[in-house]
Backbone as a ProteinNet text record, in pm:
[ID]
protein_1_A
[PRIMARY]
XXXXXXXXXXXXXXXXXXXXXXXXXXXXXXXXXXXXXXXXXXXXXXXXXXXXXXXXXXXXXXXXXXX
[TERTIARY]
5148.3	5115.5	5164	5072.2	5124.1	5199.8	5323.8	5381.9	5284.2	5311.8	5245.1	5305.5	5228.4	5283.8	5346.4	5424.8	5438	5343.3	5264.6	5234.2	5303.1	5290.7	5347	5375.5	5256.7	5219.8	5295.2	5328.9	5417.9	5598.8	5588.9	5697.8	5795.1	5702.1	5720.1	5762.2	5684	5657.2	5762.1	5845.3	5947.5	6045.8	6155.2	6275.2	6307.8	6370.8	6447.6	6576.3	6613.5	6804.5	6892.3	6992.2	7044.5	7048.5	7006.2	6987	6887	6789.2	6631.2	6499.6	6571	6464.9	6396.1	6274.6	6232	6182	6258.8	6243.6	6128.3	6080.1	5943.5	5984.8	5883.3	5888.1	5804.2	5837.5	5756.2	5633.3	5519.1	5401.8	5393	5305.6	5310.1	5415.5	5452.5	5556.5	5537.5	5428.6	5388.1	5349	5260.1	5191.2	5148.7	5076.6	5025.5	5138.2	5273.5	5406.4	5410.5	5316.9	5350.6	5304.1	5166.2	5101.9	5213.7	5314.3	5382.6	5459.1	5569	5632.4	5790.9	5899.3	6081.6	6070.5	6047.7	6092	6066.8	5902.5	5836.3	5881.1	5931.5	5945.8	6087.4	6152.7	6319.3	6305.6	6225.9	6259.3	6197.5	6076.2	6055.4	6135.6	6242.9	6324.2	6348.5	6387.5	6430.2	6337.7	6375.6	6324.6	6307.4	6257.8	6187.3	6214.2	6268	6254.3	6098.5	6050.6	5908.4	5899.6	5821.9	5779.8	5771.5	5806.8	5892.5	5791.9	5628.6	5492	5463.5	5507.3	5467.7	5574.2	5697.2	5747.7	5738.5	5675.6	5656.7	5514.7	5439.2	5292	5357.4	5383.6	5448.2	5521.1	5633.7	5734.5	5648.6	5580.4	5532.5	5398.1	5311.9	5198.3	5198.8	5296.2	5297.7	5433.8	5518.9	5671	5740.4	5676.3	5727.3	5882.2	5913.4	6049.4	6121.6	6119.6	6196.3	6203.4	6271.6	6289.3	6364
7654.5	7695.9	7839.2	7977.8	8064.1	8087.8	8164	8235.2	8252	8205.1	8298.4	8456.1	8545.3	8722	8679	8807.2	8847.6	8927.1	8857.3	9000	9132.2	9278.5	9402.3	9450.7	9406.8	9439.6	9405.1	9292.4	9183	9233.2	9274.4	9277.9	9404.5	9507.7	9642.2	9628.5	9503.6	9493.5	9418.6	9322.1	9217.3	9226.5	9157	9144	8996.8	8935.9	8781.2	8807.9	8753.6	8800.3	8706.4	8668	8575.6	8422.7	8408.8	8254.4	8246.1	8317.6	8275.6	8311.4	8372.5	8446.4	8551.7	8594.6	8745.4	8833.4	8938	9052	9162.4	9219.8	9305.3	9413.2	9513	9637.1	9617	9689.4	9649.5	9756.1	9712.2	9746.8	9835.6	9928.6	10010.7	10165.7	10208.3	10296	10430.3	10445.4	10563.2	10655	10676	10799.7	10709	10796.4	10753.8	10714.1	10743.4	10732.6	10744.3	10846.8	10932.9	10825.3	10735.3	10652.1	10536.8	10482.1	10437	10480.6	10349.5	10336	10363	10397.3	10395.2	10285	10199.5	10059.9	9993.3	10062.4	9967.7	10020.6	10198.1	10235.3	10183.3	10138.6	10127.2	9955.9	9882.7	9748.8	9742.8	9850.1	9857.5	9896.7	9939.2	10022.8	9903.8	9973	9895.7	9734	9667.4	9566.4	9468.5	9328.6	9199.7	9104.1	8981.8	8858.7	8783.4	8752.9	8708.4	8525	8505.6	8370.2	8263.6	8170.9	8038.8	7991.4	7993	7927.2	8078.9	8135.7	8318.6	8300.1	8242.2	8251.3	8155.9	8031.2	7964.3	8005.5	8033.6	8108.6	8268.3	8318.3	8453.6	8416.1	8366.1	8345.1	8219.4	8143.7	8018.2	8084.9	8168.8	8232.9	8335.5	8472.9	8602.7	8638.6	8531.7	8592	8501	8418.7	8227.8	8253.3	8367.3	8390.8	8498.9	8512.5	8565.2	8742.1	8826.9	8972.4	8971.8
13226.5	13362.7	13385.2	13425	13462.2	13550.3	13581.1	13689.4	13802.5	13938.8	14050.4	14037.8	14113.7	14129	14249.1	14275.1	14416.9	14466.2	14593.5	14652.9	14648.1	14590.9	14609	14761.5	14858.6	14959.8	15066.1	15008	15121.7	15092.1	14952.2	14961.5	14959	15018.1	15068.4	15209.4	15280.6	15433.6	15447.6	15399.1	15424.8	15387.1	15430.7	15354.7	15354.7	15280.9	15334.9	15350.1	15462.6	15501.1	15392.1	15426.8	15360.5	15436.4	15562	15591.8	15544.4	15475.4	15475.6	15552.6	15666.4	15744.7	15733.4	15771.6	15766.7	15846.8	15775.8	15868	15850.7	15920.3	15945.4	16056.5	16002.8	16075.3	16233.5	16373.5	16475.3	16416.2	16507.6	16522	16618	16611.7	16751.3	16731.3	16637.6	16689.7	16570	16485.2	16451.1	16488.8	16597.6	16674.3	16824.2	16920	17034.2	17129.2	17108.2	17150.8	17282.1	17362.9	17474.5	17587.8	17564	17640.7	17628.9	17582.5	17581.9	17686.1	17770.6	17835.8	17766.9	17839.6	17761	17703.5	17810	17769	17620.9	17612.1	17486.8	17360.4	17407.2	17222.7	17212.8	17308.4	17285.4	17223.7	17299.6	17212.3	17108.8	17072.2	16924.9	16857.8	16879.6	16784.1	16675.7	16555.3	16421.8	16376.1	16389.5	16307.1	16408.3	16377	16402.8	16311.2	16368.8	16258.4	16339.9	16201.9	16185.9	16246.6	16312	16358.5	16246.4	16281.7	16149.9	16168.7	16209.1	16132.8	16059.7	16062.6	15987.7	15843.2	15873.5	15777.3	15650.8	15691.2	15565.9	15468.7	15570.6	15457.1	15398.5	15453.8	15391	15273.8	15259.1	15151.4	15084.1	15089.8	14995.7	14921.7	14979.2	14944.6	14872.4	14950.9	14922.7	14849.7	14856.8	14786.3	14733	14611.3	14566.6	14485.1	14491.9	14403.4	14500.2	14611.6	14692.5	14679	14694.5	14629.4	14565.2
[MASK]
+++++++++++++++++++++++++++++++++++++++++++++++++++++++++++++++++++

């Protein structure tokens, strides 16, 4: 039986912490900044843990051996 890959793609975009969860970059915060509100670029700031129906297809599909 072959090895599954890792997605490359996925695993540029993710991290797994050490409980198991994952983390992702927000959306929204490359350009077009100005039409934006304080509020929205400030809670974009830094990172996001990913939704736990997001996290079992991500890591079972796109990442079967973790990083």
């Amino acid at each position: 039986m072959p090895k599954m890959k890792t997605k490359k793609a996925a695993a540029k975009r993710f991290k797994i912490t050490a409980t198991g969860k994952l983390k992702h970059g927000v959306a929204g915060k490359r350009h077009r900044l100005i039409s934006h509100n304080s509020k929205y670029i400030r809670q974009n700031r830094g990172t996001k843990l990913a939704a736990k129906a997001d996290v079992a297809r991500v890591v079972k599909k796109f990442l079967p051996y973790g990083l």
